[in-house]
C-alpha positions as CSV (number, residue, x, y, z in Angstrom):
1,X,0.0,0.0,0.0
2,X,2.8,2.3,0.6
3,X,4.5,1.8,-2.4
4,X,0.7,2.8,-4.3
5,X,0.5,5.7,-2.1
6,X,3.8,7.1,-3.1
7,X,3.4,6.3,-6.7
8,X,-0.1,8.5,-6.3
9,X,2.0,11.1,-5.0
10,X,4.6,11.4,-7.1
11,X,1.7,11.4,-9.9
12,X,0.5,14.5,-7.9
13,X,3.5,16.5,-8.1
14,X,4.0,15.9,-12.1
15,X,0.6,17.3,-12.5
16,X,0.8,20.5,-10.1
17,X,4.5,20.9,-11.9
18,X,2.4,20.8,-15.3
19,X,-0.2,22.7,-14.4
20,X,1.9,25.3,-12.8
21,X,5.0,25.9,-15.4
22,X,3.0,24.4,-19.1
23,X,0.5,26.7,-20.9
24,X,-0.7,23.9,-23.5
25,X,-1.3,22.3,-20.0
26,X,-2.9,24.9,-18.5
27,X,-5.2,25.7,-21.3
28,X,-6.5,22.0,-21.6
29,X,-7.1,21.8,-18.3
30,X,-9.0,24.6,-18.4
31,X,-10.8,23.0,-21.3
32,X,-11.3,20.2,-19.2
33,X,-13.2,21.9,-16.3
34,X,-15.6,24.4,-19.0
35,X,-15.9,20.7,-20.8
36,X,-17.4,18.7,-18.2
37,X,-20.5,20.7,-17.2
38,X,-20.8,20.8,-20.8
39,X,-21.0,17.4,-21.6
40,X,-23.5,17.2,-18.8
41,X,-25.7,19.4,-20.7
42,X,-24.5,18.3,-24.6
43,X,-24.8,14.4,-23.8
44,X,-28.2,12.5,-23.1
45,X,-27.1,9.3,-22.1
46,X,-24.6,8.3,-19.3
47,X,-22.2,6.7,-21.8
48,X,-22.5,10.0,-23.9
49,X,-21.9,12.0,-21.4
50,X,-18.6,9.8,-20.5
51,X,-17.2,9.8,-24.0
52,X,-17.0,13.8,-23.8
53,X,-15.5,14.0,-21.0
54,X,-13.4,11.4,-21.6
55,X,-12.0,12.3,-25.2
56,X,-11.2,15.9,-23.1
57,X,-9.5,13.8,-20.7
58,X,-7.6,12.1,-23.6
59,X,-6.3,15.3,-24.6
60,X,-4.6,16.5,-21.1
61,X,-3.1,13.0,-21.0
62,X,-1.5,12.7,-24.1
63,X,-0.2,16.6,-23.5
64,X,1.4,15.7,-20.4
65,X,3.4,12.8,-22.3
66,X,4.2,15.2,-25.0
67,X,5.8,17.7,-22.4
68,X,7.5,14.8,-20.6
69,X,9.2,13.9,-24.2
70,X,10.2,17.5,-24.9
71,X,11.7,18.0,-21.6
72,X,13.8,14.4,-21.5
73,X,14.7,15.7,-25.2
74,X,16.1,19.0,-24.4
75,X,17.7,17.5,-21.1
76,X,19.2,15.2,-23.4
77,X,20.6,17.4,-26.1
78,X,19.8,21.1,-26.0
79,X,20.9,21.9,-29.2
80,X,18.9,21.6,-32.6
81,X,19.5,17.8,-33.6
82,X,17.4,16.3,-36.7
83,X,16.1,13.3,-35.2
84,X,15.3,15.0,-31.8
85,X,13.1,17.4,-34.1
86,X,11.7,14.5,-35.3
87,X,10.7,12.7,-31.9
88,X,9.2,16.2,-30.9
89,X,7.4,16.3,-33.8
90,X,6.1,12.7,-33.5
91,X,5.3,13.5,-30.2
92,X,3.3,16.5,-31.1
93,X,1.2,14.5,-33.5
94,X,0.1,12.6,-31.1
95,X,-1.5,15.7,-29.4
96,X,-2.8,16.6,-32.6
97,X,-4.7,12.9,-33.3
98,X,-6.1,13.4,-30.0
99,X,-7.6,16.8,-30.5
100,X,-9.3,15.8,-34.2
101,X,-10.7,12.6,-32.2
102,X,-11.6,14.6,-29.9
103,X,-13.6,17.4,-31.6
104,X,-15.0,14.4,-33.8
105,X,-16.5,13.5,-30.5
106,X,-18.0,16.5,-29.7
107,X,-19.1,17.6,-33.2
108,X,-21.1,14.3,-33.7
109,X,-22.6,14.2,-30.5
110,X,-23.8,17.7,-30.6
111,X,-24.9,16.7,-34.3
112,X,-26.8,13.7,-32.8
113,X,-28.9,16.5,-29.9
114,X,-29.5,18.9,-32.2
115,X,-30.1,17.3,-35.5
């Protein structure tokens, strides 16, 4: 149990050390909070409802990975290197797969209530 409790912890402090020093961090998280009471409202069903929030949640995960790869990159080599350009890049891809799934999420959903 104690090993699980400081595990939990440690996860606390690389999310307040986001959350405090990355803006793509802070603004998805901020994204997060507006998205939930929003998905509330947009979704109709409890699984609906879960897949908003969720594909939000999606988002601030996979943003926290891509900082965590930027970070061990440029501890790694702080100088311009081509295939660090291209792991950062990679990375960033991710974030941007996330955010079109995302938005598909949303867009479809609100398609389904309104339409």
């Amino acid at each position: 149990m104690l090993r699980i409790y400081k595990a939990f912890l440690n996860s606390c402090r690389g999310f307040s050390y986001g959350l405090r020093t990355e803006r793509a961090i802070q603004q998805e998280f901020v994204l997060l909070i507006v998205a939930i009471p929003l998905a509330l409202w947009l979704g109709t069903t409890g699984p609906e409802r879960l897949a908003l929030v969720l594909s939000v949640v999606a988002v601030l995960c996979v943003e926290f990975l891509n900082t965590a790869i930027e970070k061990l990159c440029d501890h790694v080599t702080p100088a311009i290197h081509p295939q660090i350009k291209a792991i950062k890049d990679m990375a960033s891809s991710a974030c941007l797969c996330v955010q079109a799934s995302a938005v598909l999420v949303w867009l479809y959903l609100g398609a389904a209530r309104f339409f």
